[in-house]
C-alpha positions in Angstrom: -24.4 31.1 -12.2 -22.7 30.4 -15.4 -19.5 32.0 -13.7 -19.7 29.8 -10.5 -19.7 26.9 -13.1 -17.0 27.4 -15.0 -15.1 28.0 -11.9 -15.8 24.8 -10.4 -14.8 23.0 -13.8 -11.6 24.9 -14.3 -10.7 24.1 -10.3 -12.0 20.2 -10.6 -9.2 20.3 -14.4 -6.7 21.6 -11.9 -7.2 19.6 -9.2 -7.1 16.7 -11.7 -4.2 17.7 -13.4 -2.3 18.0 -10.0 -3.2 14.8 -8.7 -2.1 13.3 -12.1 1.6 15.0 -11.8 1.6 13.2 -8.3 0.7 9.7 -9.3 3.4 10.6 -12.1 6.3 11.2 -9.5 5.3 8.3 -7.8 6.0 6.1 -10.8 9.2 7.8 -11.4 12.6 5.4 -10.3 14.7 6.9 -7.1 17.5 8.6 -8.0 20.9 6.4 -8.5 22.1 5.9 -4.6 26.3 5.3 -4.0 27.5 2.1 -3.3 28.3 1.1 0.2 32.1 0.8 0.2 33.4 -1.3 2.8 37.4 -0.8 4.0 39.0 -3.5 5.3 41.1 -3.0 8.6 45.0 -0.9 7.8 47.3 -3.8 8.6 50.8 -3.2 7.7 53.9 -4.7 6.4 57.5 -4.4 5.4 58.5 -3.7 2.1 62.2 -4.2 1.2 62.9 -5.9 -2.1 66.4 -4.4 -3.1 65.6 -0.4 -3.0 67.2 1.6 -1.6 64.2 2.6 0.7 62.4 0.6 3.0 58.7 1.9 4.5 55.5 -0.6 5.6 52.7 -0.8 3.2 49.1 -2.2 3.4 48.8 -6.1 2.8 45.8 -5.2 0.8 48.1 -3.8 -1.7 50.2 -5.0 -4.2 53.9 -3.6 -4.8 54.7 -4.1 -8.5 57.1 -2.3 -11.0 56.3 0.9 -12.9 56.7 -0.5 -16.2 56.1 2.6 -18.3 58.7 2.6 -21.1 60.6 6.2 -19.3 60.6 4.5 -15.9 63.9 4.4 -13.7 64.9 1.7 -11.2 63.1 1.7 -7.7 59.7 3.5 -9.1 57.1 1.3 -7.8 52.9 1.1 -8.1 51.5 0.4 -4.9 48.2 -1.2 -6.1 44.8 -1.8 -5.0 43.0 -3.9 -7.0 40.0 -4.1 -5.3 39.2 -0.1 -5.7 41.4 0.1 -9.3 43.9 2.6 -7.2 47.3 2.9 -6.7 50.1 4.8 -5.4 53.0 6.0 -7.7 56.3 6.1 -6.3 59.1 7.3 -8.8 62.6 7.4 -7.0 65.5 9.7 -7.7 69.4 9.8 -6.1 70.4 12.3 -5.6 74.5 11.8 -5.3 74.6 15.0 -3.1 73.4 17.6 -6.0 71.9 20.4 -4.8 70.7 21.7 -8.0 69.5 18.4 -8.6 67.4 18.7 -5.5 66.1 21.9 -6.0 64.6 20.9 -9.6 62.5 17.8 -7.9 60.7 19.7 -5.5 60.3 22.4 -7.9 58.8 19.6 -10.6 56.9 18.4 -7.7 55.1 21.2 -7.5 54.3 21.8 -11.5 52.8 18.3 -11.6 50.4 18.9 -8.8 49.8 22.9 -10.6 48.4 20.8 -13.5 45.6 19.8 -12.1 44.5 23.2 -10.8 41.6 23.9 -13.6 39.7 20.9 -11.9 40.7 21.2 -8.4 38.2 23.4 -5.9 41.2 24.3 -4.0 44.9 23.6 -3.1 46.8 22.9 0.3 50.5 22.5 0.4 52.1 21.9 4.0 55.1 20.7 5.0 54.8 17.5 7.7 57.6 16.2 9.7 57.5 12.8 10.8 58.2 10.4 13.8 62.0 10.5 12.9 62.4 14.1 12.0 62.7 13.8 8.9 60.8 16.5 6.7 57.9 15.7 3.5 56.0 18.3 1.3 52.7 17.3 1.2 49.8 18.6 -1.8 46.4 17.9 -1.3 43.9 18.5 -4.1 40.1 19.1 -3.0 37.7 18.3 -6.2 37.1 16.1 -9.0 41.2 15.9 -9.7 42.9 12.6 -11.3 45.4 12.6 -7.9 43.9 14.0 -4.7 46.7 13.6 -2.6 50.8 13.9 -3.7 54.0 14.0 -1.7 57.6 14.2 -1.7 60.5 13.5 0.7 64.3 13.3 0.6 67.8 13.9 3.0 68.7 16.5 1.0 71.3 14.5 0.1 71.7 11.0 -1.4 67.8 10.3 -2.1 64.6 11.8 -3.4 61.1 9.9 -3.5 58.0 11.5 -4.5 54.6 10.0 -4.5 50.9 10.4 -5.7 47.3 9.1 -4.8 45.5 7.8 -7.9 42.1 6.0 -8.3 41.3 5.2 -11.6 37.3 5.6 -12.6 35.1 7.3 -13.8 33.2 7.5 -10.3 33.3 11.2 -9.0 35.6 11.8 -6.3 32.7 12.5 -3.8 31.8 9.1 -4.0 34.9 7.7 -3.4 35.8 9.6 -0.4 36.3 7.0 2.0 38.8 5.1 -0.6 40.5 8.2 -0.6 40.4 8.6 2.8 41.8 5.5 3.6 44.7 5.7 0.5 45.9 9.0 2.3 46.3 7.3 5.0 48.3 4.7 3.7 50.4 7.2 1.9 50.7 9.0 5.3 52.1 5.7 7.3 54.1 5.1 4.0 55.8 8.5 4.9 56.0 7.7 8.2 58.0 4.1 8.2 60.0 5.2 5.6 63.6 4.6 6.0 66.4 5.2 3.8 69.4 2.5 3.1 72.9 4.1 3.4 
């Protein structure tokens, strides 16, 4: 008898305990959600102040100067201010130098190898465009500074390499569909891009 008792107390303490631990989890906040992000609809237009380049570029965006102290004439920040994101554009002529050439794409691909400790993998591809005119394309899976980077040229008077950033702290999962949608506007950027003679 004195076993049958002390079995019943010990499974009442359990079943006590466990219904405690439930009320507990109950109490407990949800986990942190992400935000909805909204995207607005791509609309496009011309950009053409005095480069020697002209391509369309969202009108959510604003087309501004790089103003780092190193910059060169014609690099550009395509910014969105509403996700903290930009595009970098920094231009190079080329004055028909081979060499020249061969050093940009080769830098091109160095600066997208840096970020291969954070990246969960690497695709490199080469697109050609409505024109026929040929761009290296780099896309970075993971939680990298620049998921997506490019570079495009005529082999022989111009050079213009570009990079997705988004600058936050947020991880990258959650910002997939402002990624998503910059890649595209690097894409059509690519695509509508027209050099000046």
């Amino acid at each position: 008898m004195r076993h049958g008792i002390s079995i019943l107390v010990l499974s009442w303490f359990f079943l006590a305990c466990a219904d405690k631990t439930a009320e507990q989890k109950a109490d407990l906040p949800r986990p942190k959600g992400y935000n909805r992000i909204i995207l607005p609809k791509a609309t496009y237009q011309q950009v053409e102040k005095g480069h020697p380049f002209t391509f369309e570029v969202s009108q959510y965006a604003q087309v501004m100067p790089d103003t780092v102290s190193w910059a060169e004439p014609h690099w550009l920040y395509i910014y969105y201010p509403q996700w903290h994101a930009f595009i970098q554009l920094t231009y190079k002529p080329l004055n028909k130098d081979k060499k020249k050439l061969a050093n940009l794409i080769n830098d091109a691909y160095i600066l997208a190898a840096k970020h291969q400790g954070k990246a969960r993998g690497i695709q490199e591809y080469v697109m050609t465009t409505r024109s026929g005119r040929k761009a290296g394309i780099i896309e970075l899976d993971g939680e990298v500074a620049t998921s997506f980077q490019f570079y495009t040229t005529d082999s022989v008077q111009h050079y213009l390499r570009g990079a997705v950033y988004v600058k936050t702290a947020t991880q990258n999962d959650s910002l997939a569909p402002v990624i998503k949608f910059l890649k595209k506007d690097a894409m059509h950027l690519i695509q509508t891009l027209q050099w000046k003679p």
